[in-house]
C-alpha positions as CSV (number, residue, x, y, z in Angstrom):
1,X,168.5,167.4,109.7
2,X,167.1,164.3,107.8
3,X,164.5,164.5,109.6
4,X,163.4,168.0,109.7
5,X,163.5,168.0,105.6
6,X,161.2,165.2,105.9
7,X,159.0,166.7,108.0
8,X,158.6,169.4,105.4
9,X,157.7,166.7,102.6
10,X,155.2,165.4,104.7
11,X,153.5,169.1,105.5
12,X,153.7,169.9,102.0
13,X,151.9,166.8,100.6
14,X,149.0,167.3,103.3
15,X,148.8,170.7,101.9
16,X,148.3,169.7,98.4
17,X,146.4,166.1,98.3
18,X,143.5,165.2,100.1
19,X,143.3,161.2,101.1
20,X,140.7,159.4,99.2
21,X,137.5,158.3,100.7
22,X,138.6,154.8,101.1
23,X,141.4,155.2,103.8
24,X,138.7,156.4,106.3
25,X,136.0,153.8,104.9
26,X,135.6,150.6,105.9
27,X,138.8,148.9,107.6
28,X,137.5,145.5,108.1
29,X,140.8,143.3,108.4
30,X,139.3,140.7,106.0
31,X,138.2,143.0,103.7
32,X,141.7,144.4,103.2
33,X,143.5,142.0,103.0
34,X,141.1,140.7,100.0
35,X,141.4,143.9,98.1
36,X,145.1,143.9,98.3
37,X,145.6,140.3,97.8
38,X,143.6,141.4,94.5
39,X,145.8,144.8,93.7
40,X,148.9,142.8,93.5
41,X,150.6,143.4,90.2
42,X,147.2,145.3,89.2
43,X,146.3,149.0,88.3
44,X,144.6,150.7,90.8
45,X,141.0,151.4,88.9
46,X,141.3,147.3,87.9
47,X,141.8,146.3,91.3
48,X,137.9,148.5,92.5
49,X,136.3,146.9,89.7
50,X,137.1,143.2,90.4
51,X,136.4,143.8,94.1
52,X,133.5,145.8,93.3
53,X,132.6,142.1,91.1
54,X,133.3,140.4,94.0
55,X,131.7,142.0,96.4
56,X,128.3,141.7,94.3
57,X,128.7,138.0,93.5
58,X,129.5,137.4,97.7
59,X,130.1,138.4,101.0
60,X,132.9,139.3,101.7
61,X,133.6,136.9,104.3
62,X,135.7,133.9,105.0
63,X,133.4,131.2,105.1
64,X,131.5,132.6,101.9
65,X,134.2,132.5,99.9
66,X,135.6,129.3,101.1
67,X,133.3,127.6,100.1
68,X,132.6,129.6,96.4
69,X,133.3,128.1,93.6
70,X,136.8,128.6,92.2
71,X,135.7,129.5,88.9
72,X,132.7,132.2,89.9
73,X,135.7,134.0,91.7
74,X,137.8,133.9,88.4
75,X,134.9,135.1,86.6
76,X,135.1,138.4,89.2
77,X,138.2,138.9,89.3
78,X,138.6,138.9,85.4
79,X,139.5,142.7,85.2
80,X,142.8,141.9,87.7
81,X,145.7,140.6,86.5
82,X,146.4,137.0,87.5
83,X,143.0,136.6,88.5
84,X,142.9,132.2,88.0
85,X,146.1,132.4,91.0
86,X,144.6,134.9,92.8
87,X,141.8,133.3,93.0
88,X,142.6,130.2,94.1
89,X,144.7,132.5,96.8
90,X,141.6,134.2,98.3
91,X,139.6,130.3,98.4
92,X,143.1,129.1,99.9
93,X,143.7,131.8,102.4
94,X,139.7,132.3,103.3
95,X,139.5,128.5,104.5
96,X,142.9,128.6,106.6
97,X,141.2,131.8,108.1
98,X,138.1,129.7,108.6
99,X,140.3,126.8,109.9
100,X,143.0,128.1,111.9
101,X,141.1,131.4,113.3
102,X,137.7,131.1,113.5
103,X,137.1,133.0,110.7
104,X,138.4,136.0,111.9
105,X,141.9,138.0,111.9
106,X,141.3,140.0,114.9
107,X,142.8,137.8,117.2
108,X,146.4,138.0,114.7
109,X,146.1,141.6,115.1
110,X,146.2,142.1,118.4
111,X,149.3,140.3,118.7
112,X,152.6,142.5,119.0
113,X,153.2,143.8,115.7
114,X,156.2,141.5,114.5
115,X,154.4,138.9,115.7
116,X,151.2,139.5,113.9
117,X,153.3,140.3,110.9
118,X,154.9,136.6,111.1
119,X,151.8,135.0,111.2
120,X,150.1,137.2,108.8
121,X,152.8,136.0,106.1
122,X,152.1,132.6,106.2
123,X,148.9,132.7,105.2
124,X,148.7,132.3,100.7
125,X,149.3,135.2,99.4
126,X,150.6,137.6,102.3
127,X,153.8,138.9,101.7
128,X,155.4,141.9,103.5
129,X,153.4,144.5,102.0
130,X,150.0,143.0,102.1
131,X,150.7,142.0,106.2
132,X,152.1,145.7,106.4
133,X,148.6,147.1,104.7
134,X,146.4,144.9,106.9
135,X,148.4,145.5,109.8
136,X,148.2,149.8,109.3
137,X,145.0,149.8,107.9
138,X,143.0,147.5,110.0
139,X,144.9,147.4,113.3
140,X,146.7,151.1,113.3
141,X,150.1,148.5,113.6
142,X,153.2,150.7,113.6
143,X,154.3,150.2,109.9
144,X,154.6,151.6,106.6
145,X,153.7,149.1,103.5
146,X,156.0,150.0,100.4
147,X,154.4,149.2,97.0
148,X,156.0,150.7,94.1
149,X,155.1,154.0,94.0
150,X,156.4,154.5,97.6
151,X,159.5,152.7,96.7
152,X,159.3,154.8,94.0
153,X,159.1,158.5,95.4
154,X,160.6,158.0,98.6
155,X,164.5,156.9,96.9
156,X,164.0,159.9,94.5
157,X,163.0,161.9,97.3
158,X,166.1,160.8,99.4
159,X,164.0,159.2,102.0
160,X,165.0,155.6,101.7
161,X,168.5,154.6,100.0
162,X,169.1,154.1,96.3
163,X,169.7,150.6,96.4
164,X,167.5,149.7,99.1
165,X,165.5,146.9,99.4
166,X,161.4,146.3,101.0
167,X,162.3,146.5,104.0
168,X,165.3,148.9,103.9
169,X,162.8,151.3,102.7
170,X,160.2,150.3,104.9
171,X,162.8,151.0,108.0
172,X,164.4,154.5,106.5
173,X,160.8,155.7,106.3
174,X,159.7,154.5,110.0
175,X,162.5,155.9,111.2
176,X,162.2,159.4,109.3
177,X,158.5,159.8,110.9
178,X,156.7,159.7,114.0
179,X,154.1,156.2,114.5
180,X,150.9,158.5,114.1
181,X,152.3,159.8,110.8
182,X,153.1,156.5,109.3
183,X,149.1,156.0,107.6
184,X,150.0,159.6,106.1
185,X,153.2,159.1,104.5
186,X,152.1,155.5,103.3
187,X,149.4,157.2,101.5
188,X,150.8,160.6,100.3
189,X,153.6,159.1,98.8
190,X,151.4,157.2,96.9
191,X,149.5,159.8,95.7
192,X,152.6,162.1,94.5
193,X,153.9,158.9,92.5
194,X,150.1,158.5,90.9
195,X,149.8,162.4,90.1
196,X,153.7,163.8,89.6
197,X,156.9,161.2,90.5
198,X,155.3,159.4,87.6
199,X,158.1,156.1,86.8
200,X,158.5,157.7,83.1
201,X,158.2,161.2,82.6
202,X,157.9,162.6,86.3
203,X,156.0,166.3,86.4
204,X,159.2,167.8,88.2
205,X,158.3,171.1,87.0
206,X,154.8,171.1,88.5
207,X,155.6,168.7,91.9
208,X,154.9,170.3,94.9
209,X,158.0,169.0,96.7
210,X,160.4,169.8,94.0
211,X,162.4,172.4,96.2
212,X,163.3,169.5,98.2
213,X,163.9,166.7,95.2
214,X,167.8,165.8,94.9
215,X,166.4,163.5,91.7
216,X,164.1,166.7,89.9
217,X,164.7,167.1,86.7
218,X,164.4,171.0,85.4
């Protein structure tokens, strides 16, 4: 059974990686979607240092950085990638939070989930996997965000299909796993594709799920 075998990934990974400090830390819905507004397309240490920047330089709040100037964002956000777009995206989407909601997301997230996900998408910068991150991080939505190390792992792992797309991945995963383990498998996976299902030259040898790998290379 499909998911029996998955199951046993998902035991196996809990066994052997511990989750890092920041998934039980602060979940403040504005706050995460900030950060992963800023991850996009952006290493992972890159992405701490220009929110750490930003976070000294403002508060992390709508109405602060609304009305910031453009350019002292930039100069935060200068370790990211893209960081003149993305930061006209966090001015842009702070003062349509400011406008439209008050200056809060709560009252998006306690909408039903494909609802909040809709209108969490129209906002600058929100695509499906920084709604899906808000909406599991923030809200405990029923959803698993795919960036590309879960993409990654979970096709090699035979979780999701080969040729698969966001959210044929996102569904094959959801479907594989019960609601309360969808935070675990979001962030496990990630952590197997940072440590051993590397994108070039994956530690098969080493991996701790390599009995069950149809993709392992001896």
């Amino acid at each position: 059974m499909a998911e029996n075998r998955a199951e046993k990934i998902l035991q196996t990974l809990r066994k052997n990686f511990t989750p890092p400090s920041w998934v039980t830390s602060d979940r403040d819905p504005f706050k995460t979607l900030i950060i992963t507004i800023i991850s996009q397309n952006t290493a992972d240490r890159n992405t701490e240092r220009a929110f750490e920047n930003l976070s000294k330089n403002f508060p992390i709040t709508p109405e602060a950085l609304a009305n910031a100037e453009k350019t002292e964002i930039e100069e935060c956000l200068k370790t990211a990638g893209l960081y003149k777009n993305k930061a006209k995206v966090i001015k842009e989407v702070s003062r349509m939070i400011l406008e439209k909601f008050g200056g809060s997301l709560k009252p998006i997230l306690t909408m039903p989930f494909e609802e909040a996900r809709k209108v969490l998408m129209q906002l600058p910068g929100v695509g499906p996997k920084t709604a899906d991150v808000v909406l599991l991080f923030s809200a405990n939505q029923p959803t698993i965000p795919v960036d590309t190390h879960v993409k990654r792992v979970s096709k090699r792992l035979a979780l999701a299909p080969v040729n698969g797309d966001y959210e044929d991945i996102r569904k094959a995963l959801q479907s594989l796993y019960n609601p309360e383990d969808y935070l675990d498998v979001h962030i496990m996976l990630i952590l197997l594709g940072r440590k051993y299902c590397r994108a070039r030259k994956p530690l098969c040898q080493t991996c701790p799920v390599n009995t069950f790998c149809p993709a392992r290379k001896n």
